[in-house]
C-alpha positions in Angstrom: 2.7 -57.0 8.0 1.7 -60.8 7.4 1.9 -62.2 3.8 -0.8 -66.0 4.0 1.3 -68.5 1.7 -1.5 -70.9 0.3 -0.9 -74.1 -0.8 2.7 -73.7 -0.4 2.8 -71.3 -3.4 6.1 -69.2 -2.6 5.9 -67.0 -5.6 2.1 -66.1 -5.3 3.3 -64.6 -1.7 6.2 -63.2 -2.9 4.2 -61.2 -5.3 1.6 -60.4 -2.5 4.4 -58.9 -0.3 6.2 -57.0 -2.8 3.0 -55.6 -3.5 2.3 -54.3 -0.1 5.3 -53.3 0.5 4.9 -51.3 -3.1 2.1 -49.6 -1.9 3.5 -49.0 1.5 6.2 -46.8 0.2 9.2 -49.1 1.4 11.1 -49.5 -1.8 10.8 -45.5 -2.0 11.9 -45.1 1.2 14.9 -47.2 1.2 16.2 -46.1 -2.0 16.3 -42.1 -0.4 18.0 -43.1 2.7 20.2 -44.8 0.6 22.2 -41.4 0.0 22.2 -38.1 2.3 20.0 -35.3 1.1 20.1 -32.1 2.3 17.3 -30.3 3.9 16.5 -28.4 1.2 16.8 -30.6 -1.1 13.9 -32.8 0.7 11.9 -29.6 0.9 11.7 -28.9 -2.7 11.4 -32.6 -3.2 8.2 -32.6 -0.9 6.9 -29.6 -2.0 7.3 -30.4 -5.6 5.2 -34.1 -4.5 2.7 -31.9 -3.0 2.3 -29.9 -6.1 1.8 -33.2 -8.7 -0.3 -34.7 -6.0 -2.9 -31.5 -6.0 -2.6 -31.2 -10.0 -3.4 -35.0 -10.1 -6.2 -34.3 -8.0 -7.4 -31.5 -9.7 -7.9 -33.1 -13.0 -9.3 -36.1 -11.7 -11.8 -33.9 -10.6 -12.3 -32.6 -13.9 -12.3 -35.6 -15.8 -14.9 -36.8 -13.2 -17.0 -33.2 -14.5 -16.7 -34.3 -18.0 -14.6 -31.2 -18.2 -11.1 -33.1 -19.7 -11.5 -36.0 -22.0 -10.3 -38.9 -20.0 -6.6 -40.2 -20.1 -6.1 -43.0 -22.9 -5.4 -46.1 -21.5 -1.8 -47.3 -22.2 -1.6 -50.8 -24.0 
């Protein structure tokens, strides 16, 4: 992973890495190796994932349909 620092703007690439690393999964990642879980425990855990991944998908697909009113924006 490289991070460009511009203009010598330490914070601007600060906020570019944790960004990346945000949407790499790292912070995720680190936080469940922090503790042991058991197989079945990460089972359920990835199944349940898989579940509110397909449900999100399914109603984008509706709201894409114009079957479900669009989410409201949160201000």
């Amino acid at each position: 992973m490289q991070i460009v620092v511009r203009d010598n703007n330490i914070d601007q690439a600060l906020k570019a890495l944790k960004k990346k690393l945000q949407r790499e999964g790292l912070f995720r990642e680190m936080k469940l190796r922090n503790h042991f879980e058991k197989p079945s425990e990460r089972r359920a855990r990835e199944r349940a994932e898989a579940v509110r991944r397909a449900r999100k998908l399914q109603r984008k697909k509706l709201q894409r349909e114009g079957l479900l009113p669009p989410t409201p924006k949160k201000v």
